[in-house]
N, C-alpha and C positions, 0 to 999 in steps of 0.2 A: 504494500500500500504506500511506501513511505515514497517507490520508487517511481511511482505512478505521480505522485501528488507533486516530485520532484520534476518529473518530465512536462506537467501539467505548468506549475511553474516559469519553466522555461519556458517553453510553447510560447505562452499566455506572452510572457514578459517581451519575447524578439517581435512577436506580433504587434504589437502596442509599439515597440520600438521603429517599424517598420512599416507602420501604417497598412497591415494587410486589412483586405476588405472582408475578411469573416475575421473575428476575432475571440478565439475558445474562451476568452472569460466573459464573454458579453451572450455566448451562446444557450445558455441554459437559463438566461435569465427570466423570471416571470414577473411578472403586474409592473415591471420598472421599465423604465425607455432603453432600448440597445443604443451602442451606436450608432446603426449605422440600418436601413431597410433592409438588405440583403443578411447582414446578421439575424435580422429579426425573421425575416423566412426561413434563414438556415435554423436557426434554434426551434421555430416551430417544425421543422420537417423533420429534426432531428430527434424530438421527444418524438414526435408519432413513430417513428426507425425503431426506437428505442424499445415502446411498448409492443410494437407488433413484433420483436425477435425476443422480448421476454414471453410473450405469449404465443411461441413458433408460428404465429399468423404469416409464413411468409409466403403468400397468394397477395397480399394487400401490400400494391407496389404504390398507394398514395405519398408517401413521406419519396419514394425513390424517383417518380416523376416530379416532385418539386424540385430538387435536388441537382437532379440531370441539368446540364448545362447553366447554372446559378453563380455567376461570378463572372470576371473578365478574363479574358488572357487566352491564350491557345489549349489551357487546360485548368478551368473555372475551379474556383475553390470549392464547387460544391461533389464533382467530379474526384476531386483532389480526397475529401472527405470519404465519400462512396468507395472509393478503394484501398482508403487505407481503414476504413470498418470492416472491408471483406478480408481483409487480410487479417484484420487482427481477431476476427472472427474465427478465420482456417476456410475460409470455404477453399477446396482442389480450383486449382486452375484450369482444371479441363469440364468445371461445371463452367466458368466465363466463358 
């Protein structure tokens, strides 16, 4: 946990540093203003993510079509997110 919380940390911290446009401490946040609109989708799509793979609902691809292409750049943060949950997930790469 401590090493989670430590990666979590950093994360959070070079983001902020760095002005990325999803920023992991602003993502989870409820009833408070995010930074930023696209935070504020990405943290809504990301509690639904969330609840539907505690609940193995995973037929209910609502949180993953918000998701899909959600940010700037040639490989959008929200894109950026989706593969690195599948990964830390475990899903085989020959289910992708």
């Amino acid at each position: 946990m401590d090493a989670w919380k430590c990666v979590w940390q950093s994360l959070s911290e070079c983001q902020v540093r760095l002005g990325a446009e999803i920023a992991a401490q602003s993502l989870l946040v409820t009833g408070g203003i995010t930074k930023s609109a696209i935070s504020r989708r990405a943290g809504e799509a990301i509690s639904i993510l969330i609840e539907t793979t505690r609940g193995f609902k995973f037929n209910d691809l609502s949180a993953l079509t918000q998701l899909i292409g959600l940010g700037n750049g040639l490989t959008p943060c929200g894109d950026d997110f989706l593969v690195g949950y599948l990964a830390g997930y475990g899903v085989p790469c020959e289910i992708l």
